[in-house]
C-alpha positions as CSV (number, residue, x, y, z in Angstrom):
1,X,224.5,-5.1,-14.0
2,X,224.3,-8.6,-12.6
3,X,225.1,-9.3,-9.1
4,X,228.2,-10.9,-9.5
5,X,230.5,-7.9,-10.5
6,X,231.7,-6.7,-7.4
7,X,233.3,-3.7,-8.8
8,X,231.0,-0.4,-8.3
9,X,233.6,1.7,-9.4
10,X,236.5,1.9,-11.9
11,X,239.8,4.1,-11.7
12,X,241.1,5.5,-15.0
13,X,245.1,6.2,-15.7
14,X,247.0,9.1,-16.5
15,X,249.6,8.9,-18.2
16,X,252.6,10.1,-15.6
17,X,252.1,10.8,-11.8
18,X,254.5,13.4,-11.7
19,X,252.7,17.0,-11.3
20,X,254.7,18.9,-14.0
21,X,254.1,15.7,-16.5
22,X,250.6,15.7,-15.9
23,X,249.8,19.7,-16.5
24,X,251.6,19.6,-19.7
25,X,249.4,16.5,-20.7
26,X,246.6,18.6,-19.3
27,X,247.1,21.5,-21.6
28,X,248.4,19.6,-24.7
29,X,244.7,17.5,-24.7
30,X,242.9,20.9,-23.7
31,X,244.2,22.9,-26.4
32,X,243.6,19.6,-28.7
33,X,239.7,19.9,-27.9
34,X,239.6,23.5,-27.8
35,X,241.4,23.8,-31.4
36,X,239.1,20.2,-32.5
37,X,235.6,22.0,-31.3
38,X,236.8,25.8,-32.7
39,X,237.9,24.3,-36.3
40,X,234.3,21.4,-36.6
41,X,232.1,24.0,-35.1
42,X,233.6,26.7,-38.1
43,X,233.2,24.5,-40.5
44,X,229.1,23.5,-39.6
45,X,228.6,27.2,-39.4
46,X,229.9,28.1,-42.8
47,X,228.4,25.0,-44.1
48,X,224.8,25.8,-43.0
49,X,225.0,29.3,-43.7
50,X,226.6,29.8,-46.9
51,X,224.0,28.0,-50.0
52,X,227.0,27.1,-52.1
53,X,228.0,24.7,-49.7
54,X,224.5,23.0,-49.7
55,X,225.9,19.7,-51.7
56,X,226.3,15.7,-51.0
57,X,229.7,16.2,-50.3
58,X,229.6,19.3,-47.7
59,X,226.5,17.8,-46.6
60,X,229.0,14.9,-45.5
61,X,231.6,16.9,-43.8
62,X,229.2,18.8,-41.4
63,X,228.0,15.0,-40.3
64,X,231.9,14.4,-39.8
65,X,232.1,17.7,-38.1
66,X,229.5,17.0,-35.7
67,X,230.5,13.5,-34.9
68,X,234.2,14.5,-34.6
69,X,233.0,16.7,-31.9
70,X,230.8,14.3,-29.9
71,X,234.0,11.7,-30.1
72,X,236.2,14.0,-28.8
73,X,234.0,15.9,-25.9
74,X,233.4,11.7,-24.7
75,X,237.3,10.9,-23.4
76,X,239.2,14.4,-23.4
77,X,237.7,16.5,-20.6
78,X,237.6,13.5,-18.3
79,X,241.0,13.0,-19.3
80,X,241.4,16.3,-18.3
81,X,240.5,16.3,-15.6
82,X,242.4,13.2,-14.4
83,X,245.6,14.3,-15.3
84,X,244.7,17.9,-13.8
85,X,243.2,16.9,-10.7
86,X,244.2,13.7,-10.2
87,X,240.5,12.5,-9.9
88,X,240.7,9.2,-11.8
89,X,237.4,7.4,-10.4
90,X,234.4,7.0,-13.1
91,X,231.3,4.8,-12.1
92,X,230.3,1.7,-13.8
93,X,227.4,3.0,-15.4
94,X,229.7,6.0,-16.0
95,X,232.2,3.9,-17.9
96,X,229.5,1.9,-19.7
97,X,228.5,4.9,-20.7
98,X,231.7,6.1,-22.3
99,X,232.3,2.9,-24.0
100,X,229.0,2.8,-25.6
101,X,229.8,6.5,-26.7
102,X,233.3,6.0,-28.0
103,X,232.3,2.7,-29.8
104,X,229.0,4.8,-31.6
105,X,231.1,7.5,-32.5
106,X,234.0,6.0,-33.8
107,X,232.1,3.7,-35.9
108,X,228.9,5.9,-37.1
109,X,232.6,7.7,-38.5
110,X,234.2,5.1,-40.1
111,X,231.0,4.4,-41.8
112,X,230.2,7.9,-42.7
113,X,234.3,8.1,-44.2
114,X,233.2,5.0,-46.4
115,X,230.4,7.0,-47.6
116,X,232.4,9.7,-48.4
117,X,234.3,8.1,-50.4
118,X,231.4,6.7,-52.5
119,X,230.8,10.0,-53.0
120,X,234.0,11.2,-54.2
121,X,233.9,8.2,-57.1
122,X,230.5,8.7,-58.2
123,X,231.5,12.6,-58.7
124,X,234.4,11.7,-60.1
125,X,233.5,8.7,-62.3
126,X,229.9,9.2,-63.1
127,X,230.0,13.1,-63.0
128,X,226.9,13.2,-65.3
129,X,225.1,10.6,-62.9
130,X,225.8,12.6,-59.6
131,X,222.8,14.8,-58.7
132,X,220.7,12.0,-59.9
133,X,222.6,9.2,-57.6
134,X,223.5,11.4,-54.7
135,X,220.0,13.3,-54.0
136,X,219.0,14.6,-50.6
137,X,216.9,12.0,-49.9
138,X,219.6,9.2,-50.2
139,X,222.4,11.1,-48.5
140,X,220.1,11.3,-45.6
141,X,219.3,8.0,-45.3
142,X,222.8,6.9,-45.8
143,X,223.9,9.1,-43.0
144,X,221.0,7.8,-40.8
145,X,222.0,4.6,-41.6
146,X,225.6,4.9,-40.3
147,X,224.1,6.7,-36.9
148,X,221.8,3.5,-36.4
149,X,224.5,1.0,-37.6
150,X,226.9,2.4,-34.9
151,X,223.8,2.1,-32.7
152,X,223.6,-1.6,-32.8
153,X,227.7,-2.1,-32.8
154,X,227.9,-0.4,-29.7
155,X,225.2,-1.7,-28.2
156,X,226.3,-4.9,-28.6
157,X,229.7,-4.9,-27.5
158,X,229.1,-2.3,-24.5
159,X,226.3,-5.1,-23.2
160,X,228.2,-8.1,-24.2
161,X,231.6,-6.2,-21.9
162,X,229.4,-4.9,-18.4
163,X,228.1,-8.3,-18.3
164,X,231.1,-9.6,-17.7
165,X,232.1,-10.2,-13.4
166,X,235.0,-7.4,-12.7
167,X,236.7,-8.9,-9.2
168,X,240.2,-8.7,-10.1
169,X,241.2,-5.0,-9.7
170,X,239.3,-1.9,-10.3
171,X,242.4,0.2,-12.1
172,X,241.5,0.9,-16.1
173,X,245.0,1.3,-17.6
174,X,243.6,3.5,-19.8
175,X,242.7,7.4,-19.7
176,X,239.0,6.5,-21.2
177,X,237.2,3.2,-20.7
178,X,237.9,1.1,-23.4
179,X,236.9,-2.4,-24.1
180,X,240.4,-4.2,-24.0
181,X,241.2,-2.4,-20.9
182,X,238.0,-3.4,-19.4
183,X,238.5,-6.7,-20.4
184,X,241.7,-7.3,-18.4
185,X,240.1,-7.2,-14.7
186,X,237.3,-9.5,-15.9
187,X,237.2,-12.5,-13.6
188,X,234.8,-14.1,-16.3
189,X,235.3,-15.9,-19.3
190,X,236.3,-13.5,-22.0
191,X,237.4,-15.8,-24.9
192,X,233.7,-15.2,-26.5
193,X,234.2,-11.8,-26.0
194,X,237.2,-11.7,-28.3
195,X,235.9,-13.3,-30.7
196,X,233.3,-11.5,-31.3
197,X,235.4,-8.3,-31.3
198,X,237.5,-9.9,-33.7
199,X,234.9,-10.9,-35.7
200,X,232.7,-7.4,-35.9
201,X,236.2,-5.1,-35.8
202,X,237.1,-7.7,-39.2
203,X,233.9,-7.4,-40.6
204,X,233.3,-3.2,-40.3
205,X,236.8,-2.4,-40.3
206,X,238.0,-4.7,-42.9
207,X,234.4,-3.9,-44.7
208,X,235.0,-0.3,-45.0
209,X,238.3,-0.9,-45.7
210,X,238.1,-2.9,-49.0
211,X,235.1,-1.0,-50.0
212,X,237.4,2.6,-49.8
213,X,240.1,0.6,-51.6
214,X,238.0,-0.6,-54.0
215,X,236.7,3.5,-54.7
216,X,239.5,4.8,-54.7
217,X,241.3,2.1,-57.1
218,X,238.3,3.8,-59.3
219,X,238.8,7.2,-58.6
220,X,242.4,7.2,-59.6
221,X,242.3,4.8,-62.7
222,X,239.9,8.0,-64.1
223,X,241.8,10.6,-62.8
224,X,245.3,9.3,-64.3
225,X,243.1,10.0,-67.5
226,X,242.0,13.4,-66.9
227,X,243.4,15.8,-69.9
228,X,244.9,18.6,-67.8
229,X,247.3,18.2,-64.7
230,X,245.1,21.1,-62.9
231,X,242.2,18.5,-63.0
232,X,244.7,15.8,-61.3
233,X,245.7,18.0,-59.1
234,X,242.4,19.3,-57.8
235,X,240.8,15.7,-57.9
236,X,243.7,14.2,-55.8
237,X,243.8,17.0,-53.3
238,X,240.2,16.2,-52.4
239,X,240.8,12.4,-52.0
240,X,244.3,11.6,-50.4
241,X,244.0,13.7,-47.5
242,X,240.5,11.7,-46.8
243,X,242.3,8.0,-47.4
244,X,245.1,9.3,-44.9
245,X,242.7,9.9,-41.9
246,X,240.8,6.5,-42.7
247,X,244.4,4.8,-42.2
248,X,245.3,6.3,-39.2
249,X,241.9,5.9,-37.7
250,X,241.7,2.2,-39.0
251,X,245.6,1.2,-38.3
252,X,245.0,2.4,-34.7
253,X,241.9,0.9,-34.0
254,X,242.9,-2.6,-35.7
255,X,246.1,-2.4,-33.3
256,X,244.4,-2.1,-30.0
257,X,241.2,-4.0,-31.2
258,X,242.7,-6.9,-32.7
259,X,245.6,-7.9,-30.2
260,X,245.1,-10.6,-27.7
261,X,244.0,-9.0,-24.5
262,X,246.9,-10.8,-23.0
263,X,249.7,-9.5,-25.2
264,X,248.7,-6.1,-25.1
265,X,250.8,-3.5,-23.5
266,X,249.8,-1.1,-21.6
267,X,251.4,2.6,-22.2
268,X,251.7,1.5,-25.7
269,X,247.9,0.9,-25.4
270,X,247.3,4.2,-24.4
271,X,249.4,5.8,-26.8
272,X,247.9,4.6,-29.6
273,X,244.4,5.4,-28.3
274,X,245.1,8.8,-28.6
275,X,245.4,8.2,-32.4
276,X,241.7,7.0,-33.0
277,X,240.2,9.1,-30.2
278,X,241.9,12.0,-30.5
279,X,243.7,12.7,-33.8
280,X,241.4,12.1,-36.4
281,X,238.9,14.9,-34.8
282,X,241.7,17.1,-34.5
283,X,243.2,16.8,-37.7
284,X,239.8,16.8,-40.0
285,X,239.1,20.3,-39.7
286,X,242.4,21.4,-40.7
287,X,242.3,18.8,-43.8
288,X,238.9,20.0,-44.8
289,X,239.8,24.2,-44.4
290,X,243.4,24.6,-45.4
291,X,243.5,22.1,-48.0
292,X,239.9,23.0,-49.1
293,X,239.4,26.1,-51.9
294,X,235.7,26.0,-51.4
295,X,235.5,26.1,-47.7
296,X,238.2,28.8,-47.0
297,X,236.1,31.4,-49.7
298,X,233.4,30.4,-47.4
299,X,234.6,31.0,-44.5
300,X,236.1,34.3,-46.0
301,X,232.8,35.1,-47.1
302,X,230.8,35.0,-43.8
303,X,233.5,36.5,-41.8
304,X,233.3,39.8,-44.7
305,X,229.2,39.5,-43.8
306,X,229.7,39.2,-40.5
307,X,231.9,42.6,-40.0
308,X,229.8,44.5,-42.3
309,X,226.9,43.9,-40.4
310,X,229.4,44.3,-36.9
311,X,230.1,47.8,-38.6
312,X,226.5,48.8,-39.3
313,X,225.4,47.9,-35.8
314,X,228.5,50.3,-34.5
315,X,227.2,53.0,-36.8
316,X,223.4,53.1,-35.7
317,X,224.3,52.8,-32.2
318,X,226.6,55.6,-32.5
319,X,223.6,57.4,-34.4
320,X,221.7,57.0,-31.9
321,X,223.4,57.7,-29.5
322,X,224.3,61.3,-31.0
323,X,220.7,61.4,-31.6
324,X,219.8,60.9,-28.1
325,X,222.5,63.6,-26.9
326,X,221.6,66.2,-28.9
């Protein structure tokens, strides 16, 4: 840090002081996390264990899994723990720490959703081109190349934020560090660091954006043509529940990202943060199991294994155990 930021410590926000207030925040974001890390963590186990699931496009969603889970475990426990305990201080290399995190997962994810949408049109447009686009090989590398992407973003905007001076206050209205919170107690210059938020946000955001657009324009043009309204069906039940986390995620992001620093309001600041930090790795488990055939046979399917090999345990321990009596 350079020696001119003469804050050593930052203190985060909750988003009521009153005690009752703050335990029900407390157990509406714990049971958030606990529901987000039980539903991902199901869906990576029945995705690795079961070999029907071994495709591009499951291959995709236990990616999504395990970076909805990262995201999530970054903001909600501390938020936790200030609305709990009232213990709202974070370090500086604490918070620059939980910036770079947010910023890598939320954008290694909006990259990984555009890729999942490439997906969907090449299996749904070039269906006899699929296995020999989409091979092992690329969808690794395109997933790698999200991770690495989100890398550089972050790294870039977390640097280009901590070396700013922060003399004005130390009070982040925000229950996470966040970059246009931070950005409020800078005693420095921050017009360059707008724009360039501006201009990267625009660039990914609105990249990823047309790009999904422009799939899914595809992907419906050929599925308005499909012969049978059970192919319809099926086809838009896997695509329209992906589009509608992409908006949410975006519209939230874009509406805390690109607002002047000065004109931004603060609880309405934190409320919408909840909606890209929070919601989207809450609510993509329960799109991808309950709306998913495929997954929920799965999940039926190892749970079947997994008592009948509970049962047969039982058995020989009762065996031997009569064995050993007798």
């Amino acid at each position: 840090m350079p020696n001119s930021t003469t804050v050593s410590q930052f203190l985060l926000t909750g988003f009521s002081e009153v005690w009752e207030v703050r335990v029900l925040y407390t157990m509406l974001f714990s049971l958030m996390y606990l529901a987000t890390l039980t539903g991902n963590l199901l869906i990576v186990t029945v995705i690795i264990v079961d070999q029907r699931l071994h495709t591009p496009m499951y291959f995709f969603i236990l990616n999504l899994s395990v970076l909805d889970m990262c995201y999530i475990s970054v903001t909600v426990p501390k938020a936790c723990v200030i609305f709990m305990l009232n213990n709202r201080v974070i370090s500086v290399v604490g918070c620059a720490a939980q910036v770079f995190l947010v910023l890598l997962c939320a954008s290694a994810e909006f990259l990984l959703l555009t890729i999942m949408a490439r997906d969907r049109y090449v299996a749904i447009c070039q269906p006899l081109h699929y296995h020999v686009i989409m091979t092992p090989r690329v969808c690794v590398q395109m997933t790698l190349g999200s991770v690495l992407s989100g890398l550089v973003y972050s790294s870039l905007h977390t640097g280009n934020t901590f070396r700013l001076s922060f003399c004005h206050s130390n009070v982040v209205h925000q229950f996470f560090c966040d970059i246009p919170s931070l950005l409020k107690l800078s005693c420095s210059d921050i017009l360059a660091n707008e724009i360039v938020i501006f201009v990267s946000t625009m660039i990914v955001g609105g990249g990823c954006f047309s790009f999904i657009t422009m799939s899914y324009v595809h992907i419906f043009s050929t599925v308005l043509k499909f012969p049978t309204r059970g192919e319809r069906r099926k086809a838009f039940s896997t695509c329209i529940p992906h589009i509608l986390i992409f908006i949410v995620f975006l519209g939230s992001a874009a509406a805390v990202y690109l607002k002047p620093t000065s004109n931004s309001p603060q609880v309405q600041d934190m409320v919408i943060s909840v909606f890209y930090s929070i919601v989207p790795p809450f609510l993509n488990p329960v799109i991808y199991t309950l709306r998913n055939k495929q997954i929920k046979e799965a999940i039926r399917r190892v749970m079947s294994r997994t008592l009948t090999s509970f049962r047969k345990t039982l058995i020989i321990s009762a065996h031997s155990y009569l064995d050993f009596r007798s």
